[in-house]
VEXVO-712632 format. One record per atom (N, C-alpha, C): atom name; x, y, z. Coordinates in steps of 0.2 Angstrom, whole numbers, plus 5000, padded with zeros to 4 digits. Layout:
<nodes>
('CA' (X Y Z))
...
</nodes>
This chain:
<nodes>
('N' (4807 4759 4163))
('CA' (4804 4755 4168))
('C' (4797 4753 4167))
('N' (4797 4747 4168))
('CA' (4786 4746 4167))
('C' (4783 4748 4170))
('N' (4775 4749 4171))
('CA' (4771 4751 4173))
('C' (4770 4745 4179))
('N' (4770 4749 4186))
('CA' (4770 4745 4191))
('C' (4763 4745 4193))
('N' (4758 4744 4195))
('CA' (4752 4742 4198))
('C' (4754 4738 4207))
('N' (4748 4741 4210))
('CA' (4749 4737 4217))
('C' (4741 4738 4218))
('N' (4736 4732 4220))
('CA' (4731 4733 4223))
('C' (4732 4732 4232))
('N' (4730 4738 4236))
('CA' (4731 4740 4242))
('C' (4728 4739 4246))
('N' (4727 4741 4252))
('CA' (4725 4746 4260))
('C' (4727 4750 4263))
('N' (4725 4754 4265))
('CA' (4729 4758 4268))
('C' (4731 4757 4275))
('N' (4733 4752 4279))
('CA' (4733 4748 4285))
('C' (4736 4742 4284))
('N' (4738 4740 4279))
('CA' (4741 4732 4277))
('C' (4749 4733 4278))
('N' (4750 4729 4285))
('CA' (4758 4731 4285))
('C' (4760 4726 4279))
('N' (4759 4723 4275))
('CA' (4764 4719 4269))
('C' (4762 4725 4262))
('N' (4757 4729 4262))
('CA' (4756 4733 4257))
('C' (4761 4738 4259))
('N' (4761 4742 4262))
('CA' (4769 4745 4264))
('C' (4776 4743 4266))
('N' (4775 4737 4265))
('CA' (4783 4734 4264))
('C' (4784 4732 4258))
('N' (4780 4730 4252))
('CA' (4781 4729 4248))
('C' (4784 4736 4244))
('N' (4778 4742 4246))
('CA' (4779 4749 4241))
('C' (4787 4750 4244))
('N' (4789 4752 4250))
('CA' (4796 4749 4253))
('C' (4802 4748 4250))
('N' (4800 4743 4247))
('CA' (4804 4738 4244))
('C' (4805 4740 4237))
('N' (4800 4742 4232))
('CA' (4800 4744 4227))
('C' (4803 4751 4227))
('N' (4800 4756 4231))
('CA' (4804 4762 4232))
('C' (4812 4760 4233))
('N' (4814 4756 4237))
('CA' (4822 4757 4238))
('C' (4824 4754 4230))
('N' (4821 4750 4227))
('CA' (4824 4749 4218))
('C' (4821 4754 4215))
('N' (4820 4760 4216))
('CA' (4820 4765 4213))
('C' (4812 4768 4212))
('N' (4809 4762 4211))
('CA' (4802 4764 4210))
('C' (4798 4769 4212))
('N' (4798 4775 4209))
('CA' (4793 4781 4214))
('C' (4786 4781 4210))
('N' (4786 4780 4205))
('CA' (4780 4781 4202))
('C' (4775 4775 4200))
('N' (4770 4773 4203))
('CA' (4765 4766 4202))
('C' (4759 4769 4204))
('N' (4755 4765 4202))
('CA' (4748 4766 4201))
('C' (4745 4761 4208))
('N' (4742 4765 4211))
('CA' (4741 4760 4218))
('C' (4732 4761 4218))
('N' (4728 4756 4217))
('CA' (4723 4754 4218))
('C' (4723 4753 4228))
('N' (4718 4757 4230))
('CA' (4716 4757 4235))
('C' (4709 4753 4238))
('N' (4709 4745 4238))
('CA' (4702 4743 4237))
('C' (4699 4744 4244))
('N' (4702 4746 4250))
('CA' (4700 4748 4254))
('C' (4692 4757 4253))
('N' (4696 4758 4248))
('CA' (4691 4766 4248))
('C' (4687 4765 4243))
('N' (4689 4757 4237))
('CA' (4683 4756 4232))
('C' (4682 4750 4232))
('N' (4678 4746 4234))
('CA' (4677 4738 4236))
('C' (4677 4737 4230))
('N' (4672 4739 4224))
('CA' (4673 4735 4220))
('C' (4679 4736 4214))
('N' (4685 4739 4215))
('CA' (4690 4738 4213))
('C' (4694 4730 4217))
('N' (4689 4727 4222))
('CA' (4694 4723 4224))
('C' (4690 4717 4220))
('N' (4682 4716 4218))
('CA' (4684 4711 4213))
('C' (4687 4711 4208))
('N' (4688 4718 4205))
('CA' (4692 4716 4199))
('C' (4698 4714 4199))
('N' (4704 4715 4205))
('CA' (4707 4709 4209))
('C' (4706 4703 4209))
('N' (4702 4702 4211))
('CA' (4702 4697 4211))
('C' (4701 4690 4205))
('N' (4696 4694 4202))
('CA' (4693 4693 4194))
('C' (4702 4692 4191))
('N' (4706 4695 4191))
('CA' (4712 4697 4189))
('C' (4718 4693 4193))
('N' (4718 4690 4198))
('CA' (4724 4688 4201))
('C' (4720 4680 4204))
('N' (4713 4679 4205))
('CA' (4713 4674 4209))
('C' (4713 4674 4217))
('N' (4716 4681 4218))
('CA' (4717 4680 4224))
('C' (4713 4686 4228))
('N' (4713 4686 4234))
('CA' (4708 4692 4236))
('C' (4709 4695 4244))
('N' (4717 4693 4245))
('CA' (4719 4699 4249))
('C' (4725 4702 4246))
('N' (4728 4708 4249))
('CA' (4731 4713 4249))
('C' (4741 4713 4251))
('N' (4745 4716 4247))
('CA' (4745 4719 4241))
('C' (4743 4714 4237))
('N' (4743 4715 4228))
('CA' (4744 4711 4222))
('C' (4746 4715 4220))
('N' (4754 4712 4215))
('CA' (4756 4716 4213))
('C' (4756 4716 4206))
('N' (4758 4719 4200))
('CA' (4759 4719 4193))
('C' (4765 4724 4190))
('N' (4770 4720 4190))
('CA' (4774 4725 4186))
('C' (4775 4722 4178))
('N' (4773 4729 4174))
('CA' (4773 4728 4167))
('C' (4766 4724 4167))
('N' (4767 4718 4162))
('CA' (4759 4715 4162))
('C' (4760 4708 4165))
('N' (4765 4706 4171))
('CA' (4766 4702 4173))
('C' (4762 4701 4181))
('N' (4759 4698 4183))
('CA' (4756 4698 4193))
('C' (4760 4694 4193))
('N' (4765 4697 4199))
('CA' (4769 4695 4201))
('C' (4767 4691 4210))
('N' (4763 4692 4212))
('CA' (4760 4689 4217))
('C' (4761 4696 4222))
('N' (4759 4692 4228))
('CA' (4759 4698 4234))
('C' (4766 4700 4236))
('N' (4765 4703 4244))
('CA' (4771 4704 4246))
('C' (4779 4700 4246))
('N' (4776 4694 4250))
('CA' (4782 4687 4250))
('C' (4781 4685 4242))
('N' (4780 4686 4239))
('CA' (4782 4684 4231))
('C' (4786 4689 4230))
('N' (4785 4696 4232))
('CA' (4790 4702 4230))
('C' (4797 4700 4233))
('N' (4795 4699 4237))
('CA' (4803 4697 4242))
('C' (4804 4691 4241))
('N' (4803 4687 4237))
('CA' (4805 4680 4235))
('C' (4810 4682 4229))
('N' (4807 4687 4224))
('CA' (4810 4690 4218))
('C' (4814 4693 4220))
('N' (4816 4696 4226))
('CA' (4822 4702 4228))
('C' (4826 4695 4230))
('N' (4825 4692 4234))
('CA' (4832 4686 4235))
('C' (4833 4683 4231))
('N' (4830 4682 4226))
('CA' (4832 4676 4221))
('C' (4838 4682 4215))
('N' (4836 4690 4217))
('CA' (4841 4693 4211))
('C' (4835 4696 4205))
('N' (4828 4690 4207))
('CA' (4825 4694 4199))
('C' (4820 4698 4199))
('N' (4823 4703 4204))
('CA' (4815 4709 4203))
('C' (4820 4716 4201))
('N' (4826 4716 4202))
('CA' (4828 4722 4199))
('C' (4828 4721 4191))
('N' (4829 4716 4186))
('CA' (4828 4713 4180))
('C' (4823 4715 4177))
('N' (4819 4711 4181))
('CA' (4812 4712 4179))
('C' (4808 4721 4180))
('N' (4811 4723 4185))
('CA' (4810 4731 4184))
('C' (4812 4736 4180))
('N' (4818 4734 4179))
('CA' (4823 4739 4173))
('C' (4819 4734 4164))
('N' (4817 4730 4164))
('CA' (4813 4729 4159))
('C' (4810 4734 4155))
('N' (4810 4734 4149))
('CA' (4806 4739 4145))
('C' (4799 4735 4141))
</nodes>
């Protein structure tokens, strides 16, 4: 499985729908940036995605966008693919 990444909050209801979501496709183990407790992790987000709210996601070496981009990938069929990726 890739390395999943999610820059977070701890309060962001689309940040825990997303992890949610990854969890029910199995994902238990991802590296969650909290830019709520280090602000300056959130420009490197930013620096990094263009964007600058919460989640962003990266699985593998792919940003995959925020929450409704993960849920786009789950309707479309291509997020389990893209997670079982090596």
């Amino acid at each position: 499985m890739p390395h999943v990444k999610l820059y977070t909050t701890q309060t962001c209801p689309f940040c825990l729908r997303a992890k949610a979501l990854l969890k029910q496709h199995g994902v238990e183990d991802f590296e969650e940036v909290r830019v709520d407790l280090n602000p300056a992790e959130r420009g490197t987000m930013t620096r990094l995605t263009g964007q600058r709210t919460v989640p962003q996601i990266f699985i593998g070496g792919t940003h995959v966008g925020g929450c409704d981009d993960l849920l786009q990938l789950d309707r479309e069929g291509a997020l389990g693919p893209l997670l079982r990726a090596a």
